[in-house]
Every structure is written in structure tokens, then in C-alpha cells.
N, C-alpha and C positions, 0 to 999 in steps of 0.2 A: 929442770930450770932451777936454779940457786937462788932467783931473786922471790920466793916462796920466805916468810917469816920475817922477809927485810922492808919491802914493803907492807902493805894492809893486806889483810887474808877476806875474804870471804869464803863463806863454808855451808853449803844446804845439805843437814843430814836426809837424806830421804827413805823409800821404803815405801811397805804396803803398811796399813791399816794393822797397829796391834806388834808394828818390829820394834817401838819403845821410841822414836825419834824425837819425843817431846824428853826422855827422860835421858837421852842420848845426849842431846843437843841442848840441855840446859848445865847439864853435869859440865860438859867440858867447855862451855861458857865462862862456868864458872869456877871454873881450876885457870883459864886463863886469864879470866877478868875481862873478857869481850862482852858484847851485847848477844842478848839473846830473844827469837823473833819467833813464835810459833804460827803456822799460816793459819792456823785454823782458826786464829782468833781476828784474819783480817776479812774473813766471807762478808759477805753482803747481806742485810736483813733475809731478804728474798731468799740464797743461799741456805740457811741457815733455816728458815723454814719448811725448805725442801728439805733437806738432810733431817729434822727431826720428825718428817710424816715417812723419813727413809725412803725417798726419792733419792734414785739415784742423781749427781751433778753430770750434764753432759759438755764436751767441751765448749759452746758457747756460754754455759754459767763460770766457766774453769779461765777461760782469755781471759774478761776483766779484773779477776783477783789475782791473777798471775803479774797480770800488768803491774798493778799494785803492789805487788811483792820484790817484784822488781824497780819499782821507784825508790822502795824504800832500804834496797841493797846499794843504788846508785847513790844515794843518798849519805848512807855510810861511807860507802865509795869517796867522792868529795869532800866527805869532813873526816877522810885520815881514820876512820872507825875498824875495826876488824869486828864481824859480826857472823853471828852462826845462827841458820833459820832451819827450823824444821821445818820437813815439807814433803807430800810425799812426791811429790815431782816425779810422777810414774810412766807417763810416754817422755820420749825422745822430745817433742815438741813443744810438751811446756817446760822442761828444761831449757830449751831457747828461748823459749819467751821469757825466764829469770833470766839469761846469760844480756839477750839482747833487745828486752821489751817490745813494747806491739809493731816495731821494726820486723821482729821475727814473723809476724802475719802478713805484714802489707808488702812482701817482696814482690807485689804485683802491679808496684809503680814502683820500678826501676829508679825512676828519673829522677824518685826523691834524694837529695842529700843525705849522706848517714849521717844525721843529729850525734850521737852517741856514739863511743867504739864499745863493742863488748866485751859485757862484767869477766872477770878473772875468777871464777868461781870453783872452787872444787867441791865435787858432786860428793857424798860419803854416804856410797849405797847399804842399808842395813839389809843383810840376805840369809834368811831360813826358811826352809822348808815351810809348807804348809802346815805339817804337822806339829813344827816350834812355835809357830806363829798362832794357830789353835791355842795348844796348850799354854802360851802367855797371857794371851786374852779370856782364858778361863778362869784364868790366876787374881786378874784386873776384878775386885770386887765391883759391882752395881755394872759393870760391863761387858753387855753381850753383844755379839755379832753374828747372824745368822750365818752358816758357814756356805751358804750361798753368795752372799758378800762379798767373804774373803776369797772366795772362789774366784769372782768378778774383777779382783782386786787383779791377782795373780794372771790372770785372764789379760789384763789391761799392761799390765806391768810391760815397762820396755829397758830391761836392766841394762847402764850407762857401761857404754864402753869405747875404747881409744877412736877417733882422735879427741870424744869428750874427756875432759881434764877430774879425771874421778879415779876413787879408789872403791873395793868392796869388802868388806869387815864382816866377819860372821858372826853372827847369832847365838851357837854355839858355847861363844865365849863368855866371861861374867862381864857387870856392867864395866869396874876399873880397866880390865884388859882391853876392852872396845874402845874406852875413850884415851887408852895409852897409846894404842894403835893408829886413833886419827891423829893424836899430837907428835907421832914421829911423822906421818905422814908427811902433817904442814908443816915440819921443823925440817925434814929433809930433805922437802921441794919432790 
């Protein structure tokens, strides 16, 4: 598709816990001059208290902040924004719920009208190994992750692929080449 770079982009770096997508996803933010949205900081009190007794979120805590994250792509969306959200957007399903808000859950009233068409999103999966992803979050001073977690992580993961409108960028590579890599991406549609 050509019309990539000519209109508004939206972009949700995603990943497991520990691929760098806050550090991905602000980098190339900010080489382009977009906005930049990290999800983790739109959780829910509640949320957020679970996660720090390290309770895992199950997808009922996971809908409402999705939804959320998804008004505020749409939102960009209409006011002409190009914007890049980290997030790990790890099943297939909450990726729909960014592309097409809690439309994406209620397909069980047909009858309703689709309010919204859905978002234009490209997904930019970050993918390494378990063992990269360790070794990163080793590296992450004051941060640990029981490697049970990441387990859980990798476990849960539903890596984005065609007809989602995604690309996947390795790990592997230093930070500049990853984020050169998504800007040819959305520069070449």
C-alpha cells in the first residue's frame, strides 16, 4: 500500500516484557517528531496494584486498558496525529481491540452499527529469543523478572502475522538499526 507516510501513521511497537519497546518506541518517536504513548503508564489504579504484588493481569483487567489505548490512537487518528505506542499487544486479540476498540468484543450483537472503521495500525513486533530477552533484562539496572514470567510471557505471545498489517525486527540488531528498520518500513508502505 503506497498511501503509508502520505497520510497519518500509527505504529504500536510490541513485544514481550524486557524486548526494549518503551526504548524502541520513544527513539523513533523522536527521530520523527511523532507522539509517543507508552501503555503501561495508562493501567488502572487496580492494575497497577496487581502488577506490583506481581499478580499476574488476566484478560478481563487487559479489555478495559486496551480500550483505552485504543481511544487514544483514534483520537490521534482524527486530529491528523502520527503516533507510536508501546505496548506489548501479545495475543492476536488485544491487537484487535487497538485496531478496532471494544467493537472487537461485542461482535455478539451483530445488529449494532459499526460506530468506527478500523484503526490503520502497524504492529512492529520486537522478536528474540528468550535467551536475548533474559540477558537484556539482566543488563536493566533495579530490574528483575522472575524467569518464570518471561516464561509466561513467551507462553502467552501470539507473534502478528499477515493478514495483520505488521512487520518483525530482530533483537539481535543495535538499538539505531531497529529503529532504521521500522522507518523504512512506514516510509515504504
Amino acid at each position: 500500500g503506497g498511501a503509508v507516510g502520505l497520510g497519518m501513521v500509527l505504529v504500536v511497537v510490541m513485544g514481550v516484557s524486557g524486548a526494549g519497546k518503551t526504548t524502541v518506541g520513544s527513539r523513533l518517536a523522536a527521530k520523527l517528531g511523532w507522539k509517543f504513548y507508552d501503555a503501561d503508564d495508562y493501567h488502572s489504579p487496580e492494575n497497577k496494584k496487581k502488577m506490583a504484588e506481581g499478580i499476574a493481569l488476566n484478560d478481563e483487567d487487559r479489555i478495559p486498558w486496551l480500550c483505552a489505548l485504543h481511544d487514544i490512537l483514534r483520537r490521534e487518528h482524527l486530529s491528523r496525529q502520527d503516533a507510536v505506542l508501546a505496548c506489548s499487544a501479545l495475543k492476536k486479540m488485544y491487537r484487535h481491540i487497538l485496531v478496532s476498540g471494544a467493537s472487537a468484543i461485542e461482535s455478539s450483537h451483530p445488529e449494532q452499527p459499526r460506530e468506527n472503521p478500523a484503526l490503520q495500525i502497524l504492529f512492529v513486533h520486537l522478536d528474540g529469543s528468550v535467551d536475548t530477552i533474559a540477558g537484556r533484562l539482566e543488563k536493566r539496572r533495579g530490574h528483575f523478572m522472575p524467569p518464570e514470567l518471561l516464561k509466561s510471557q513467551f507462553d502467552t505471545l501470539e507473534p502478528p502475522r499477515t493478514p495483520e498489517n505488521c512487520i518483525t525486527v530482530s533483537l539481535e540488531k543495535s538499538l539505531p538499526e531497529v529503529v532504521l528498520e521500522i522507518e523504512h518500513a512506514i516510509f515504504s508502505g
